[in-house]
N, C-alpha and C positions, 0 to 999 in steps of 0.2 A: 070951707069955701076958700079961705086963705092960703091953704096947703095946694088946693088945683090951683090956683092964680098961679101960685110963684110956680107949681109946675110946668105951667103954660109954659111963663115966661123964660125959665131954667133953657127949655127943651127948642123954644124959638133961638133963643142964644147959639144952643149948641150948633142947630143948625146952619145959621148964617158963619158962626165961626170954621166950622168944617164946610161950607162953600169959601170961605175966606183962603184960608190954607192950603186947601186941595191943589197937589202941582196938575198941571195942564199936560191931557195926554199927549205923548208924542206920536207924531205919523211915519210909521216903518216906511221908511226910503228901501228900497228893492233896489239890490245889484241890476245894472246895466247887463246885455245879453253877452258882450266884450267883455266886460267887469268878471261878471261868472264863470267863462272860459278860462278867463288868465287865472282866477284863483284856481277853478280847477287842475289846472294844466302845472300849476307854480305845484300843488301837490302831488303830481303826476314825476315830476322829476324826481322827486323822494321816494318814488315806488320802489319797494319791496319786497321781494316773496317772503311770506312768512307762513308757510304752511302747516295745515293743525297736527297732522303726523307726516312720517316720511312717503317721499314726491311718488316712493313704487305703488304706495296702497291709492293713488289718485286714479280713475279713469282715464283710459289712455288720452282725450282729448284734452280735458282739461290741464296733464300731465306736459303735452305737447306746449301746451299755454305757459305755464310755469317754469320750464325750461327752457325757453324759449328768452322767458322774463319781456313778451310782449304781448299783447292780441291785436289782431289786424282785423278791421272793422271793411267791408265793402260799401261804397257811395259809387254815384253818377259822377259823371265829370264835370256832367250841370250844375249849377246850383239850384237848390230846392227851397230857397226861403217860405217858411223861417225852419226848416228842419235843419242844414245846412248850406252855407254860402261863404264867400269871404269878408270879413269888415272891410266896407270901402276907403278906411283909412289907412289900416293897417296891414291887409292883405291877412289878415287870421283868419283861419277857420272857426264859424262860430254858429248856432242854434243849436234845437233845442234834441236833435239827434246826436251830436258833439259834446251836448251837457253828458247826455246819457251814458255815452262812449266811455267818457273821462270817470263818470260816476264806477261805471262797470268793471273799470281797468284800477282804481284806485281801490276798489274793494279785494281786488284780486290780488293787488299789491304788483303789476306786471304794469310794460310803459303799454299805451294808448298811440295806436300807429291806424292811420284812415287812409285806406288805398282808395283812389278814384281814378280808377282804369278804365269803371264799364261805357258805355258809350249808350247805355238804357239800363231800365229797370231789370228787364232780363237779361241784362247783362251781366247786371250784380248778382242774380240768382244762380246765372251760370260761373260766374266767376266761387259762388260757394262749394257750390257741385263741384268743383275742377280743384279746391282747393287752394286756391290763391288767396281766400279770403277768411276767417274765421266766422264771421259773424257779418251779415248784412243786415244794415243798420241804415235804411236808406228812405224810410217816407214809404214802404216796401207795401206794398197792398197784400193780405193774403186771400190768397185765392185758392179754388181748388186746385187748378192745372199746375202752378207755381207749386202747390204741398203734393204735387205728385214726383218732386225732385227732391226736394229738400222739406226740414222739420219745420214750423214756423212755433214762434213763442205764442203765448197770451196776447191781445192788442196791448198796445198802449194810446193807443187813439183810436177815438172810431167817430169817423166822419158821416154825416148825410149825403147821397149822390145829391147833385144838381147839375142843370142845362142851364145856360146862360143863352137867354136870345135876344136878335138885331130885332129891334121894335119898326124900325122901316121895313126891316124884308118880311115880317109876321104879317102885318100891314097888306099885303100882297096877294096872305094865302086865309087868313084869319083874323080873328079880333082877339083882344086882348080878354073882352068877357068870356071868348070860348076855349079861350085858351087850354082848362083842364079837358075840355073833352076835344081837344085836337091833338094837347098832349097822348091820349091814348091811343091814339095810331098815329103817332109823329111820320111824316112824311118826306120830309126836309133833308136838305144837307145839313152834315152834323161834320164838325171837327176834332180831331183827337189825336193825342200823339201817340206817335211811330212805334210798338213794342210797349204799347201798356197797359192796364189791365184793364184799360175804359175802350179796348177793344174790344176783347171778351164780352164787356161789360153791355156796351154798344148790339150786339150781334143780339145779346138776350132780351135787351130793354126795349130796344127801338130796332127790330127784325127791318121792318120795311123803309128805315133812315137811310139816306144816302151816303154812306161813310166816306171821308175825306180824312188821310190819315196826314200829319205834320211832324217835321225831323223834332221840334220843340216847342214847349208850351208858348215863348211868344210867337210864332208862328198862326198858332190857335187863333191866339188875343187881336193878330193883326189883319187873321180872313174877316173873324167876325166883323169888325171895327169897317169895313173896306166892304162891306154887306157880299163877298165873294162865298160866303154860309149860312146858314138863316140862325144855327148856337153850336156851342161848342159844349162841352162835357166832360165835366170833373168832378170834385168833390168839393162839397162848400168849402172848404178852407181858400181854396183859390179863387172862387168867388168873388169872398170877400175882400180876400187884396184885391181883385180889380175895382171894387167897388171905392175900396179906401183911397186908390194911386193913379186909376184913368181918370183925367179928367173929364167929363161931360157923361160919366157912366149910365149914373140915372137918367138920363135924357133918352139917351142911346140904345139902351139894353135894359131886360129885364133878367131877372134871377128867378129858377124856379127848384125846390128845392123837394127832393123826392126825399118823404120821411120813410117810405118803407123800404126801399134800398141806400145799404150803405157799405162805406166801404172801409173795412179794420186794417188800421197800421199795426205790422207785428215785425219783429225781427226775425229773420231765417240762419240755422245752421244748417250743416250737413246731416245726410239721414243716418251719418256713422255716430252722429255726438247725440244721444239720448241724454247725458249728462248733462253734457253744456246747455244741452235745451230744459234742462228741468231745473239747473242753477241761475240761470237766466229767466226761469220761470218765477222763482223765489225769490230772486231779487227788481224784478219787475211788480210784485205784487206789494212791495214794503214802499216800493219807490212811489207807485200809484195812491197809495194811504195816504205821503208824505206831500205829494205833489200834484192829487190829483184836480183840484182845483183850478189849477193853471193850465192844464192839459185840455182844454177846449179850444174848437176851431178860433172863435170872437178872442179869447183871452192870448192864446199865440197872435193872432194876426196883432192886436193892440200891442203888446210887448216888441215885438219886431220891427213893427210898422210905424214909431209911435212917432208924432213932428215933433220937432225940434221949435219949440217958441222961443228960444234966444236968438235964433236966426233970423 
């Protein structure tokens, strides 16, 4: 009986003394989206070709790459927060297609050069086509008509479509309880931009929609807003910034999120680089292991978007 007592007591000890001791975990602080760029990019100056044998046994694209000692990525001239935009302090180029860039270019050991010439999505695609570009790297939707040009990689994101509608102009034709069964023969003017794939997208989902096409996405934001469309149509990722950054959003609008269509982010090369599309295949699929967690519409918008409580 004595021998349990003191074991009791032994093992209560031990216990409080290992709560006593125990250091206090630390909360991993995450690099800023600036923060990560500049580290990237400080390593990007260091690039190096370092190639595993000599540059003749490479495939000619990738060989183009490496002698080159760069790769040129194609964007819009837009910004696509949070894929890519400028910091508004610094005027850097910065998200989470820039992370990618720099990742892909420092692996290569070549510098990381982002042309934004196109004037649209198909712009980029044509500018891969035409060779101006190596690698489009742009928020790029793949589509079939798009993969009838050029190779497209694996996704790296794959978004839900959604329609965003004016709750006064719905008000007009509908109610909001019937909304899924209006949703299936949408009727309404719909919004969308100029040369993108939410045309396409548009023509198949909502055949009998009034299309209204816009030079850019805030053009979209400011028919709806202005009830001059009854929703506009993209993919949740932009959604939710307007949800996070319009004022009065929820009042104003609803979000409707179509889980059986969606739309995959992939990168495009040319239909001459089966290589570079299958090293870029391989290095997208380590990357998504490493980082796939963060790679969600809600987790990019929070990182991007996130306020600032010092201010």
């Amino acid at each position: 009986m004595k021998r349990n007592i003191w074991f009791f007591i032994f093992t209560i000890l031990a216990i409080v003394s290992c709560g006593k001791y125990e250091p206090e975990l630390q909360t991993e602080t995450k690099p800023t989206p600036l923060e990560t760029v500049k580290q990237l990019a400080a390593l990007n100056q260091q690039a190096s070709v370092s190639p595993l044998t000599d540059l003749d046994l490479y495939p000619p694209e990738i060989k183009k790459i490496l002698q080159r000692g760069s790769i040129i990525f194609g964007m819009t001239a837009a910004d696509q927060k949070p894929f890519f935009y400028a910091n508004e302090e610094t005027g850097e180029l910065i998200g989470i297609d820039v992370e990618i860039g720099y990742e892909i270019a420092n692996r290569l050991g070549v510098r990381a050069d982002f042309n934004r010439d196109a004037a649209s999505f198909d712009g980029v695609v044509l500018n891969v086509v035409n060779k101006k570009v190596d690698v489009a790297l742009s928020k790029l939707s793949r589509t079939p008509r798009r993969g009838s040009l050029v190779r497209f990689t694996m996704p790296y994101i794959t978004f839900r479509q959604a329609v965003l509608i004016n709750r006064l102009e719905l008000a007009k034709v509908s109610s909001e309880e019937n909304l899924p069964i209006y949703m299936k023969r949408f009727r309404g003017s719909l919004a969308i931009i100029k040369n993108s794939s939410y045309v396409g997208y548009a023509e198949s989902n909502f055949p009998l929609a009034s299309k209204k096409t816009y030079d850019t996405w805030p053009e979209c934001i400011d028919a709806l807003f202005a009830g001059e469309v009854l929703a506009l149509y993209r993919d949740e990722g932009e959604i939710l910034i307007i949800n996070e950054t319009r004022e009065n959003s929820g009042i104003m609008v609803k979000p409707v999120f179509i889980n059986d269509k969606q739309d995959p982010i992939a990168m495009a090369v040319s239909h001459e680089a089966p290589h570079l599309q299958e090293w870029l295949n391989t290095f997208l699929e380590e990357y998504i292991l490493q980082n796939g967690s963060e790679l969600t519409p809600a987790r990019l918008v929070k990182r991007h978007y996130a306020r600032d409580e010092t201010k």
